[in-house]
N, C-alpha and C positions, 0 to 999 in steps of 0.2 A: 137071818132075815134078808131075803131081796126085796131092795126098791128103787129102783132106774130113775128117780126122780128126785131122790138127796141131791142139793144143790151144791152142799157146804161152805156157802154163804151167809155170813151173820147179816149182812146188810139187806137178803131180801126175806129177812122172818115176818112173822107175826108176831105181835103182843101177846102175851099168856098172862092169864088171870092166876093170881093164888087160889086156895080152899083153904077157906079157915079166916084165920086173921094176921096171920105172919106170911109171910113169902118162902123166905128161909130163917133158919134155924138149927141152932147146933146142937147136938145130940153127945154129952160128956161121954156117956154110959159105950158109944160107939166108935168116938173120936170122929164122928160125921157131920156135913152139913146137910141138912134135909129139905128140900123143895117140893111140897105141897102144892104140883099143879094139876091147875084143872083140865083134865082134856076134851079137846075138840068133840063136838057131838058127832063132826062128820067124817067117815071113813075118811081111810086115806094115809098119806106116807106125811111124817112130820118132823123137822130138826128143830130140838132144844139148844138156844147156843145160850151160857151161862158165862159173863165177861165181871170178873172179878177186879179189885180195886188196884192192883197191879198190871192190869191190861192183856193174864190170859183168859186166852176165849176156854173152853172146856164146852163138849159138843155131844149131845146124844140124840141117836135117832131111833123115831117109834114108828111102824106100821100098824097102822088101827084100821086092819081090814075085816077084823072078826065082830 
């Protein structure tokens, strides 16, 4: 995926909304944690940054051009 506008900056995100009722949640059957987000209605290029209780950030990015 190209997108010229990942910052990869956690400090200028946006807030994201869960789906559902939990945010995240572990999945035994997988050995995963699973995030349930809702995404953006509006096209466009977006970074997920996920800062865990150790203090690493973990970072994915999504183009939602289609």
């Amino acid at each position: 995926m190209s997108c010229s506008t990942f910052s990869g900056d956690p400090n200028d995100a946006l807030e994201t909304t869960s789906a559902g009722g939990a945010g995240v949640s572990f999945d035994p059957a997988t050995n995963q944690f699973v995030y349930n987000w809702r995404t953006p209605s509006t096209k466009g290029c977006y970074e997920l940054f996920v800062t865990l209780n150790d203090g690493t950030v973990h970072r994915a990015d999504f183009n939602l051009n289609k």
